[in-house]
N, C-alpha and C positions, 0 to 999 in steps of 0.2 A: 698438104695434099691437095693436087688440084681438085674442082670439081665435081669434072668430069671423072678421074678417076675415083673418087672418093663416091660415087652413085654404085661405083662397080663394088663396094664393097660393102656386103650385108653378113649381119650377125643374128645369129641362132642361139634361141636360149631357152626356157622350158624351167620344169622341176624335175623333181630327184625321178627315175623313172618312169619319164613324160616320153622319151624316146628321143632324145635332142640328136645324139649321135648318128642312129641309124639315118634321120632327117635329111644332118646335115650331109654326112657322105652319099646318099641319093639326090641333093640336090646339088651337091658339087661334080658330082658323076654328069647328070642331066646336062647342068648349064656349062660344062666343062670350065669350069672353077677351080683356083689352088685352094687349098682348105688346109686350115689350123683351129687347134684346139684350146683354147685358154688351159685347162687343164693339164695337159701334156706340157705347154712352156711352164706351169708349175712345177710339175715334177724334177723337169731339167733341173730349174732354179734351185731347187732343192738335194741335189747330187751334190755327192761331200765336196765341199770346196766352193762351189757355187755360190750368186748375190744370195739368195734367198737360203741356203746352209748358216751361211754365215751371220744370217741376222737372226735368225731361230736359233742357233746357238749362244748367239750373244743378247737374250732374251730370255732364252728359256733354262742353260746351261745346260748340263746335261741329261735332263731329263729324258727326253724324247729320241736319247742316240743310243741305238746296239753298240755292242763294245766294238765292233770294226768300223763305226764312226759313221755308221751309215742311219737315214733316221728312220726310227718304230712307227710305220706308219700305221699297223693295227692298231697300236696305242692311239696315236696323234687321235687316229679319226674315232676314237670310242669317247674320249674328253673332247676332242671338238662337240661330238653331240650331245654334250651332259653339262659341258661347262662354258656360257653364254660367254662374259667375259674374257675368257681364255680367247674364242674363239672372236670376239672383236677384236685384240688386240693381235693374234695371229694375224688376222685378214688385214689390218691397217700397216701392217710388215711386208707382206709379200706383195697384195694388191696393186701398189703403182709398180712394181716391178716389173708385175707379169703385163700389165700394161703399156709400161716402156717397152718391152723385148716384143709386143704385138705390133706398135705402133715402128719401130725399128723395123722387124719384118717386113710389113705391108710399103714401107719406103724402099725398102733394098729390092720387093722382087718388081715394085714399079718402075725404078731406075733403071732393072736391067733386061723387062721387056723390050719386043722390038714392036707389040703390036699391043691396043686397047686389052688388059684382061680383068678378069672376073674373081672375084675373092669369097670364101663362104668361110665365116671366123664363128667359131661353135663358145661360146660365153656362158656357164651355168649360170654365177651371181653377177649377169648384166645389170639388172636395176636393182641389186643389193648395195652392188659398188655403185650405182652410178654411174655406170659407162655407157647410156642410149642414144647419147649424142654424139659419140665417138662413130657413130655408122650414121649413114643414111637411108638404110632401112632394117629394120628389125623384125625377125619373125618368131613368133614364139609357138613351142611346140606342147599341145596342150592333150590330157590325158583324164581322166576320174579317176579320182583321187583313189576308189580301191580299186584301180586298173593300177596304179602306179607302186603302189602298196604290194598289190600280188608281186609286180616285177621286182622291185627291191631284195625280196623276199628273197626269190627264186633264184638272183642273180649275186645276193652277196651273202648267200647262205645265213640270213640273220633270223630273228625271232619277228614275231609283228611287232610287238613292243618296242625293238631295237629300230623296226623299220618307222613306226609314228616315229621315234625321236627324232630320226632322220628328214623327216617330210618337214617337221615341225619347227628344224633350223631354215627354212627359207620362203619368203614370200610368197603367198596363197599364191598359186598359180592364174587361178578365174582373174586375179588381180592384175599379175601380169599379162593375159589376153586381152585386157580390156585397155592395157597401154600403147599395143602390138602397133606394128603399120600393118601386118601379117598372121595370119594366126592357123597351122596346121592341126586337126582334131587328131589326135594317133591313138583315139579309144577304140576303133574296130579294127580290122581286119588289115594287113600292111597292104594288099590289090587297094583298098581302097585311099592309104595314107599316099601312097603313090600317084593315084591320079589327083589327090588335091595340089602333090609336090609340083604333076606335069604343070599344073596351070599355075602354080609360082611360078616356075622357071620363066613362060610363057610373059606373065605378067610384067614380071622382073627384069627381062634382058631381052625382050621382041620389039 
């Protein structure tokens, strides 16, 4: 990746209910940016048939598949949060995948610009997996922890209990701001998560 273009392209990451999404599609909207989601190329990869179907199946067997061969993702993600090892050896499965198919992307829509453009690639486990050198800037989208807690809550219909386990699979967030080149607060109010976005964009591509 040149790099020149490889400045244009910055990664967004956060914790569980930090607000990573709404972030990054505000600041891909702002800096008029293509935007991908690490997550979403998981899913794909995981659609029956798929790189990543097919290595969780031959992993796991069939545990983790409804009978139309499609995978239990309520399940998956209730044992991902309860079961450490499972979910390393999950993550060391799919991880360079969805890795390849991000970095494949970010080459194909380079190649087939006609003019300089702008990338905004949204990464939950950036520095879990180790991917912060993969971008040349990184902003992480940060929250209190019972701001993030309430959201969890409210948004995956779960219990508090079920929502600490969840926070508790990924690296303290304060940790991660404090690695940031970037760092958006999404604890108050979104008028105001927005004017911090304006002056990334400003920051980032002026």
């Amino acid at each position: 990746m040149a790099q020149q273009a490889q400045r244009s392209v910055v990664a967004i990451t956060g914790g569980i209910g930090s607000g990573k999404s709404s972030v990054a599609a505000c600041l891909g909207e702002l800096g008029e940016a293509r935007g991908l989601n690490a997550d979403s190329v998981c899913r794909q990869l995981l659609e029956p048939g798929a790189a990543g179907w097919l290595v969780v199946r031959q992993a796991f067997g069939e545990r983790f598949f409804l009978a139309n061969q499609r995978l239990d993702r309520p399940l998956l993600r209730k044992v991902l949060f309860e079961d450490q090892e499972l979910r390393q050896k999950l993550n060391a499965l799919l991880h360079p995948l969805v890795r390849n198919e991000i970095a494949s992307w970010l080459e194909r829509e380079m190649a087939q610009a006609q003019s300089p453009m702008r990338f905004v690639v949204e990464v939950p486990l950036l520095y879990e997996a180790g991917w912060e050198y993969d971008f040349s800037q990184v902003v992480v989208v940060y929250s209190a922890p019972q701001i993030c807690l309430r959201r969890i809550i409210l948004r995956d219909r779960i219990s508090e209990a079920e929502a600490q386990k969840a926070f508790a699979t990924q690296m303290p967030l304060l940790d991660k701001a404090l690695l940031a080149d970037h760092v958006i607060d999404n604890t108050g109010s979104w008028p105001d998560t927005c004017l911090q976005i304006l002056h990334l964009r400003n920051l980032l591509w002026q």
